[in-house]
C-alpha positions in Angstrom: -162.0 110.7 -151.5 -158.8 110.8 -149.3 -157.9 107.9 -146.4 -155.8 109.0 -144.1 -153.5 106.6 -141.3 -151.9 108.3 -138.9 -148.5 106.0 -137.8 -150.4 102.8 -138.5 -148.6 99.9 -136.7 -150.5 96.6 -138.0 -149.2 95.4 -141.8 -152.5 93.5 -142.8 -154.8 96.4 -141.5 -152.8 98.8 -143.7 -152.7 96.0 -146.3 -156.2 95.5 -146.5 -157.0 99.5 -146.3 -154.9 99.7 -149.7 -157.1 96.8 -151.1 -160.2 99.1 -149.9 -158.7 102.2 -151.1 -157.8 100.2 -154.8 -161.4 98.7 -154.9 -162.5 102.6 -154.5 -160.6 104.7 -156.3 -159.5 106.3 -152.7 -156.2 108.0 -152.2 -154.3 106.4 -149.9 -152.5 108.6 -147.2 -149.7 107.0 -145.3 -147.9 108.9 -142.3 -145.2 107.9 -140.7 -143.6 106.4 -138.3 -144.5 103.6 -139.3 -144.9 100.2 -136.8 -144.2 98.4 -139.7 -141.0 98.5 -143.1 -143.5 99.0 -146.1 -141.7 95.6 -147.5 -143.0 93.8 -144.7 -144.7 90.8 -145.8 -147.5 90.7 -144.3 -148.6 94.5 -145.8 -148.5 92.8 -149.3 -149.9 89.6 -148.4 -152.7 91.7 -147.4 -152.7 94.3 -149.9 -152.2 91.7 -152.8 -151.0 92.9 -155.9 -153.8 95.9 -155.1 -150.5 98.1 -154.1 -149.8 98.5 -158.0 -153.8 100.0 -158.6 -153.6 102.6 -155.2 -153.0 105.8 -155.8 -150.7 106.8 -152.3 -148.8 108.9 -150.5 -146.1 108.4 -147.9 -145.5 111.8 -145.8 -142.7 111.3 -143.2 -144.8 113.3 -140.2 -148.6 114.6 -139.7 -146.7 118.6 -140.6 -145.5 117.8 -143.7 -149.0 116.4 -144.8 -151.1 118.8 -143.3 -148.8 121.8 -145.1 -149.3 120.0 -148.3 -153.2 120.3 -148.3 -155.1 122.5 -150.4 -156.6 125.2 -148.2 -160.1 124.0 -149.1 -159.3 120.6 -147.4 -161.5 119.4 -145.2 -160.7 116.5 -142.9 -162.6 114.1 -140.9 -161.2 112.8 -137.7 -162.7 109.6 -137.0 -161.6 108.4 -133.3 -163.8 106.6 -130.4 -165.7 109.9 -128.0 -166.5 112.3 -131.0 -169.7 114.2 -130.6 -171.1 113.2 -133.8 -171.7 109.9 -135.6 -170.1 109.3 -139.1 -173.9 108.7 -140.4 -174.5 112.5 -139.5 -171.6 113.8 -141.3 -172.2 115.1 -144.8 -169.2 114.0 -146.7 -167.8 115.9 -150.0 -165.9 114.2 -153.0 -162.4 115.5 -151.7 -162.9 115.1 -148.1 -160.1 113.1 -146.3 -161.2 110.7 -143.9 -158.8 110.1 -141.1 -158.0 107.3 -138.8 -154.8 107.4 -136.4 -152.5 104.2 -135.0 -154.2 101.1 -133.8 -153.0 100.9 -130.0 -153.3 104.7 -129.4 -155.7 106.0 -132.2 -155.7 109.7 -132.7 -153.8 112.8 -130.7 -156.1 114.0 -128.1 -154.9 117.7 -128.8 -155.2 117.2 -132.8 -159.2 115.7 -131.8 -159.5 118.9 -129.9 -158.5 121.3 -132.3 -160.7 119.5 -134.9 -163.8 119.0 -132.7 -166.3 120.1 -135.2 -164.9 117.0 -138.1 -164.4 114.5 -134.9 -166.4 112.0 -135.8 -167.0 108.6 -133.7 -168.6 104.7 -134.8 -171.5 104.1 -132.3 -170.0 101.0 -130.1 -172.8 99.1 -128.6 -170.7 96.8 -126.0 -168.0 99.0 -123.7 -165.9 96.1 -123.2 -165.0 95.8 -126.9 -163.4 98.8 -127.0 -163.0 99.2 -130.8 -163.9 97.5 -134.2 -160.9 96.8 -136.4 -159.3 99.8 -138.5 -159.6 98.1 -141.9 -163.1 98.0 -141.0 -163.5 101.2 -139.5 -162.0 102.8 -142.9 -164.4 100.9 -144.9 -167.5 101.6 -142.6 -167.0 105.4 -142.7 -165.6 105.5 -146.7 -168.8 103.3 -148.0 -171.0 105.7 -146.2 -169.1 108.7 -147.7 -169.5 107.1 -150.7 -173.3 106.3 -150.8 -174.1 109.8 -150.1 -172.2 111.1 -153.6 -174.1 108.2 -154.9 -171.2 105.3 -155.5 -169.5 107.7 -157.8 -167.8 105.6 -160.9 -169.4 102.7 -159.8 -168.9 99.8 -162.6 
């Protein structure tokens, strides 16, 4: 599996997504800007010493990692107002799940184009807004997971 953050802006949530993505065998996707200097403390306070077990990838804009992707790539937008819940999504061992920045979340035009693989978390209270994205990647990445059945699972 692939995890994707689009411009994340919080160190600890990107932190404790590498942790996630270490604990997983997930590759971690990174694209900038960043809110954030990836020596920040606070990202490796978070991400432990997990940063040396992540496989990652820093790509300097969403174009250069979207022309580096193999043409049978297929990405999952996650982002609050999709049509479908993760749950119904069936999710394949290279899929990329992808999440965008914290304040803004995802490009409205890049949700558009993608509308098929836009893919919301049922919220249950409108005032809270959103659930954390640390959570959110782990939330949608588990469940990817148990459908392939927790491959390499020790």
């Amino acid at each position: 599996m692939h995890l994707v953050l689009v411009e994340p802006e919080i160190p600890p949530n990107t932190g404790n997504v590498a942790r996630l993505c270490a604990a997983t065998r997930t590759t971690l996707h990174l694209i900038e800007p960043f809110g954030f200097k990836l020596d920040d403390a606070q990202l490796k306070r978070a991400g432990m010493d997990y940063w040396l077990q992540v496989t990652w990838h820093r790509w300097a804009s969403w174009r250069a990692f979207a022309e580096q992707l193999p043409a049978s790539a297929r990405l999952w937008f996650v982002e609050s107002g999709g049509p479908r819940r993760y749950s119904e999504a069936r999710f394949a061992v290279d899929d990329y799940l992808v999440f965008g920045r914290e304040t803004a979340g995802l490009p409205p035009l890049l949700l558009e184009q993608n509308r098929e693989h836009w893919l919301r978390i049922p919220m249950f209270h409108a005032p809270a807004r959103s659930l954390n994205l640390a959570n959110c990647a782990a939330l949608v990445l588990f469940e990817a997971l148990r459908q392939q059945g927790f491959p390499g699972e020790t």
